[in-house]
C-alpha angles and dihedrals in degrees: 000000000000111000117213089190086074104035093040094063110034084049087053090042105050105014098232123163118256085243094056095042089039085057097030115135133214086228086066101056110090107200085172090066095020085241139145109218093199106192119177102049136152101255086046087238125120121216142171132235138187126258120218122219088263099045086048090040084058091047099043077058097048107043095060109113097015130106121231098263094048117107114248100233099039123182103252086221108047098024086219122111118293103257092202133344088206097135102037090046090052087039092053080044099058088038089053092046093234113140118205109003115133133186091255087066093063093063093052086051089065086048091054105041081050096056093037086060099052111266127145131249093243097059087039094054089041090054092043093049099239112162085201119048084217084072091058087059093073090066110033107078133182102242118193089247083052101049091045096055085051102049078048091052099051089053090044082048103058096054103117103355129093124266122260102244128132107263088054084051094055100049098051089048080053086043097050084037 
């Protein structure tokens, strides 16, 4: 049996693809380093990302009993990896009373909370594995707590330091110069 208790949280954890966490190997998990090697991707990249202490404490969980070369998330009856979680994911759904929401969302939902907490586009779209930071944008999004806490910041900021106006800006080009 699949466990959404397990899948919900390291693809909220890590943003992989359902495709990457579906074929994830215990050989590519690095406890050594706390990493993710995620290999097959769509990109054809591989990339690592971090893992945080909820999404090891999962694997450490996982991997008992398996050998290195077995997949993660593995199907009970066949033994062999899980192709697609489709109508379990949209059966815990209905028993958890949540409409439309759909896997893909929960990937978005790592995007987010890393842009929410300050993180740039460039380390988002590096975690995420877009070969084009644009992409990031989809799923970074301003947020009203986001933009207040901005606004909040440039006027923190200019206690104590010039303004930025033009004439600041070219003395400092005469003064570099």
């Amino acid at each position: 049996m699949v466990l959404f208790s397990d899948l919900v949280p390291i693809a909220v954890g890590t943003g992989l693809r359902k495709n990457e966490l579906l074929t994830l190997r215990i050989k590519h998990i690095d406890f050594a380093r706390d990493l993710i090697l995620v290999t097959g991707t769509k990109t054809r990249k591989n990339r690592e990302v971090p893992m945080n202490s909820e999404v090891r404490e999962i694997m450490l969980r996982l991997r008992r009993s398996k050998s290195v070369e077995d997949y993660v998330f593995t199907n009970p009856k066949t033994g062999k990896c899980l192709t697609d979680i489709k109508r379990a994911f949209h059966g815990a759904c209905a028993a958890a009373k949540i409409e439309g929401l759909v896997w893909h969302d929960l990937r978005a939902t790592f995007g987010t909370r890393l842009g929410e907490a300050g993180f740039d586009a460039f380390t988002i779209a590096a975690l995420m594995g877009h070969s084009n930071v644009r992409t990031t944008q989809r799923y970074v999004r301003a947020t009203e707590r986001n933009k207040r806490e901005a606004v909040q910041a440039a006027m923190l900021s200019s206690r104590g330091h010039n303004l930025a106006t033009r004439v600041n800006a070219i003395t400092q080009n005469h003064a570099v110069a």
